[in-house]
C-alpha positions in Angstrom: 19.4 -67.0 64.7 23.1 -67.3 64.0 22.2 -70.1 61.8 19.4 -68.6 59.7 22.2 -65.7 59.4 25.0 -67.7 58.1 22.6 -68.9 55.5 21.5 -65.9 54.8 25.3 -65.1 54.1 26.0 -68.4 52.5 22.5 -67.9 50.1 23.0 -64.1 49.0 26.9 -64.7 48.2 26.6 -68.1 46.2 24.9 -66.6 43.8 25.7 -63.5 41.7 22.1 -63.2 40.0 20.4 -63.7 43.9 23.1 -60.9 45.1 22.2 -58.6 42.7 18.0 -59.4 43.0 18.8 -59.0 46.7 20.9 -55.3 46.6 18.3 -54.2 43.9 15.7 -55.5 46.5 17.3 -53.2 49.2 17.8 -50.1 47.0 13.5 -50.1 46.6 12.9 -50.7 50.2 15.2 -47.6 51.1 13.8 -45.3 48.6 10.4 -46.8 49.5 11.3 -46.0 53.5 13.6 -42.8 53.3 12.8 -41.5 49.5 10.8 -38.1 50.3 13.4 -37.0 52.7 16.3 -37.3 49.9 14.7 -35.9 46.6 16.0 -32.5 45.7 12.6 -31.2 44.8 9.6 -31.2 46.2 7.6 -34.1 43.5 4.5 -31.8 43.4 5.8 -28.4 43.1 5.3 -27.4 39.6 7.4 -24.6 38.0 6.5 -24.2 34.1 9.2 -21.9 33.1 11.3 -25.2 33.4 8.8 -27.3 31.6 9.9 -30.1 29.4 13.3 -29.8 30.0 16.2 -32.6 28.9 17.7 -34.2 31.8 20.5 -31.9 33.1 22.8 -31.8 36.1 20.0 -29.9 38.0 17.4 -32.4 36.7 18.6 -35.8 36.5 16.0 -37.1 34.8 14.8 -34.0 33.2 11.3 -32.3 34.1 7.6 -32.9 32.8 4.7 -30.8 31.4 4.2 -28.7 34.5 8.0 -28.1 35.4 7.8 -30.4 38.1 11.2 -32.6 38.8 10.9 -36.4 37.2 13.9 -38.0 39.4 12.1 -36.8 42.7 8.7 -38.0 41.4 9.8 -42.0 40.2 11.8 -41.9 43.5 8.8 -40.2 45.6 6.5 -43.1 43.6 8.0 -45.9 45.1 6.7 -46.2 48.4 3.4 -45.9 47.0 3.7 -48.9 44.8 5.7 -50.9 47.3 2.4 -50.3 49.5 0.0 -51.3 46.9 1.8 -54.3 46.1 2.7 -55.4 49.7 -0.8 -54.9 50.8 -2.5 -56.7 48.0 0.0 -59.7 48.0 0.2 -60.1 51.8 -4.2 -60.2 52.1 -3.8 -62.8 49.1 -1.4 -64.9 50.4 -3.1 -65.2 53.7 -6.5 -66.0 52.4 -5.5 -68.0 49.7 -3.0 -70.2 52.3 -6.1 -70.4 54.5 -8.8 -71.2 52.1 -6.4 -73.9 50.2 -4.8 -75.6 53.3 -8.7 -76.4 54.4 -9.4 -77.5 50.8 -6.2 -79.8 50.7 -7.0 -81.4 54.0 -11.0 -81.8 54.2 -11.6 -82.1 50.7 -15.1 -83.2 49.7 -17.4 -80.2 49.9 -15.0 -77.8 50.9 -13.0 -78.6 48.0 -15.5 -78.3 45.8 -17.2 -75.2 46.8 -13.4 -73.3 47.0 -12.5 -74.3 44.1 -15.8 -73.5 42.0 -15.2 -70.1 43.8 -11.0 -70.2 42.3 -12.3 -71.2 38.9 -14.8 -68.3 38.7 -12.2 -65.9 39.4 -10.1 -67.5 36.8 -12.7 -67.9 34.1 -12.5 -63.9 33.6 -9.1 -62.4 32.4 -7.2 -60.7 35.9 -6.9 -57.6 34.7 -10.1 -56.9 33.2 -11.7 -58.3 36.1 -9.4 -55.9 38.6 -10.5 -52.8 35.9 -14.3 -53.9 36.7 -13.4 -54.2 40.2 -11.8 -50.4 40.5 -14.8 -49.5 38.3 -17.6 -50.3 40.3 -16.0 -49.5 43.9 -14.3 -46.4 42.8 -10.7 -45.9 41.8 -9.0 -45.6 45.7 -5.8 -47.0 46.7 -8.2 -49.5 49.1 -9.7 -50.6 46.1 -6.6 -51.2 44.1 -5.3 -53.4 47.0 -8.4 -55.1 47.2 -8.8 -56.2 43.6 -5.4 -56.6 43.3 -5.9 -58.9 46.3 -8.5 -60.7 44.5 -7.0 -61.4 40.8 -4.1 -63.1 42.6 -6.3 -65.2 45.4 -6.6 -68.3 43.3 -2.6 -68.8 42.4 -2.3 -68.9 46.5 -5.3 -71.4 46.7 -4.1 -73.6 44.0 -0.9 -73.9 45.2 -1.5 -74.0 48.9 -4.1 -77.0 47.9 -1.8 -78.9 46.0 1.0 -78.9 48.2 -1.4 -79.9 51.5 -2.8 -82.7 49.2 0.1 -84.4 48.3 1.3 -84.2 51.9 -2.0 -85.7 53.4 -1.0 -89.5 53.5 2.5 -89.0 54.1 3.7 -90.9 57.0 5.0 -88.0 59.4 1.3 -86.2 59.2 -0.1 -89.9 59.9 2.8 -90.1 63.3 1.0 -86.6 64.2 -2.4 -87.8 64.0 -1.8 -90.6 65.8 0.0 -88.2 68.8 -3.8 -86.4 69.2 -2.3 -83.6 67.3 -5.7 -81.4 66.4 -6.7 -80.6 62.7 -5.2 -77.2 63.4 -2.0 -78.1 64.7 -1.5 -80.6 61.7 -2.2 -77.6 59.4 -0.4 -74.8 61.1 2.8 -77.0 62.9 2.8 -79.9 60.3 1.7 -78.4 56.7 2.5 -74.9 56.7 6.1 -75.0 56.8 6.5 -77.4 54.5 4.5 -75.6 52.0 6.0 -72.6 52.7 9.1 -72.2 50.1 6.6 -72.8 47.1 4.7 -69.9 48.5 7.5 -67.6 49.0 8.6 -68.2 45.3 5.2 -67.1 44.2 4.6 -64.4 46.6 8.0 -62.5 44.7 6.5 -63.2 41.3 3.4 -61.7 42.4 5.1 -58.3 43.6 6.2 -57.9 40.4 2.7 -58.7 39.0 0.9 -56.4 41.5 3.0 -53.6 40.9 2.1 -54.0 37.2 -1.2 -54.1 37.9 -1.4 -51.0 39.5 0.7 -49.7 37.1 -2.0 -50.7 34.4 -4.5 -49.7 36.3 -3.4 -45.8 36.3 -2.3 -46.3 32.9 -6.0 -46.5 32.1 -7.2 -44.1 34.2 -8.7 -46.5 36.8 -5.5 -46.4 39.5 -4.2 -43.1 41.4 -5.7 -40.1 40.8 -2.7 -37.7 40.2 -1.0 -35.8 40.7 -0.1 -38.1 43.2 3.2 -39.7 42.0 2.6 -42.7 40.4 4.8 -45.1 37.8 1.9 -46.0 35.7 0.3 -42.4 35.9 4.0 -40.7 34.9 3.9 -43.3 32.3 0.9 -42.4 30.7 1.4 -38.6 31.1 4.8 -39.1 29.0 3.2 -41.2 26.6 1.5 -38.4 24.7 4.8 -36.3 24.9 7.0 -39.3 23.0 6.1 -38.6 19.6 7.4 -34.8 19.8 10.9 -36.1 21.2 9.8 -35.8 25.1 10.8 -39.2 25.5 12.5 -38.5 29.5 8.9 -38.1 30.7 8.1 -41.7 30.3 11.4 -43.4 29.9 12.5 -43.3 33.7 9.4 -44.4 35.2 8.7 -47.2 32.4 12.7 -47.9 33.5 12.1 -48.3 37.4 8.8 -50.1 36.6 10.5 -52.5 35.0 14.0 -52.7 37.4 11.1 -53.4 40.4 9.4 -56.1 38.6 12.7 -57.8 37.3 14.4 -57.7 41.0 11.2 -59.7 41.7 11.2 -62.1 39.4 14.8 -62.6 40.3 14.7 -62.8 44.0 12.4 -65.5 43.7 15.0 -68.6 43.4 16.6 -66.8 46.2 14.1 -66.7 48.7 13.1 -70.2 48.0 16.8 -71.5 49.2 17.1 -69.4 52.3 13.2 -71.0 53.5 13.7 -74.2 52.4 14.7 -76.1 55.5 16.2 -78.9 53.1 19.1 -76.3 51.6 19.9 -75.3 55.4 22.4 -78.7 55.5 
């Protein structure tokens, strides 16, 4: 544990960019956690004698349509996306892991019959197919999970396959064979660590995506009902505001949309070093 710490140390400090991905990272999870118990306002309370007001020192980010506060509402907003994204990523990395390491290591018909069902996922554009998803099971925060869930399956498959595959002959998995190691120790003991950096990478890219997908999804209409705080909903409730010089309204959500996906996108090079047992020497 003292080892995986001073890595941890040694990881976040060399690097400037995977410092700053990781403090970014930090500030979400702690307005995520402990957000609603530090906004000023209450995000639901609407007041419209302060409606559509500038930001000001009593409204840091100004207020929308119905007077309610915009700072307390993107902060409020985070846990809910965090949970989306989390959710959706986490079911889709497990399945996916699952589903490719036994496609990787049997091959034959298994491999087939996974990867016919991958490529008809992929054959339709994600996000349409997530929109068709929402559509026809409603538009719940379950559902949002679960098509999320789905649209990112096959990148988990595909990678999880390939890395088992290339892996299958080499001479350590054929040392553990020949010990009486089981199928399922080889692909839990012997596989799974060493294709887990190449998942972690992906799994941070696919936060980011995730969150945009929900985003997209209640930019549409299809995601969280309001007024439940929401980045993509606040987004598209400010959108029809910008032309008249409201621009506040969906500036700051658009803003922390975009910081959550780019810490992401950052932290992904980061994570990769502090798993990969090869940079621990």
């Amino acid at each position: 544990m003292k080892a995986f710490a001073l890595h941890l140390r040694y990881v976040v400090t060399e690097n400037q960019v995977t410092l700053f991905a990781f403090l970014l990272f930090v500030g979400i999870v702690g307005c995520a956690l402990f957000g609603g118990y530090l906004v000023p306002y209450d995000p639901l309370a609407t007041n419209t004698a302060n409606a559509l007001q500038p930001p000001n020192a009593q409204h840091w980010f100004g207020t929308d349509q119905l007077g309610r506060d915009i700072f307390s509402r993107v902060i409020v907003a985070t846990r809910l996306d965090m949970l989306i994204s989390v959710a959706a990523v986490s079911l889709s990395l497990v399945l996916g892991t699952i589903l490719g390491t036994l496609a990787g290591f049997y091959g034959g018909w298994t491999d087939r019959i996974i990867g016919r069902g991958v490529d008809t996922i992929m054959a339709f554009p994600l996000f349409v197919l997530a929109m068709g998803i929402v559509s026809a099971l409603g538009n719940t925060v379950d559902n949002i999970i679960y098509a999320t869930a789905i649209i990112n399956l096959p990148f988990y498959v595909r990678l999880s396959r390939s890395e088992v595959n290339v892996r299958t002959s080499a001479e350590f998995i054929d040392a553990a064979r020949m010990s009486g190691n089981s199928d399922v120790r080889l692909m839990v003991v012997h596989f799974l660590p060493n294709i887990l950096p190449p998942m972690m990478v992906q799994v941070s890219l696919n936060m980011g995506w995730a969150i945009l997908n929900a985003a997209g999804l209640s930019f549409i209409g299809l995601g969280v009902r309001p007024p439940t705080p929401e980045w993509g909903i606040m987004v598209a409730e400010g959108a029809s505001f910008v032309v008249s010089g409201e621009w506040w309204i969906a500036m700051f959500p658009g803003l922390a949309l975009m910081l959550a996906v780019f810490c992401f996108n950052l932290l992904g090079d980061g994570l990769r070093d502090l798993i990969d047992p090869r940079r621990r020497t």
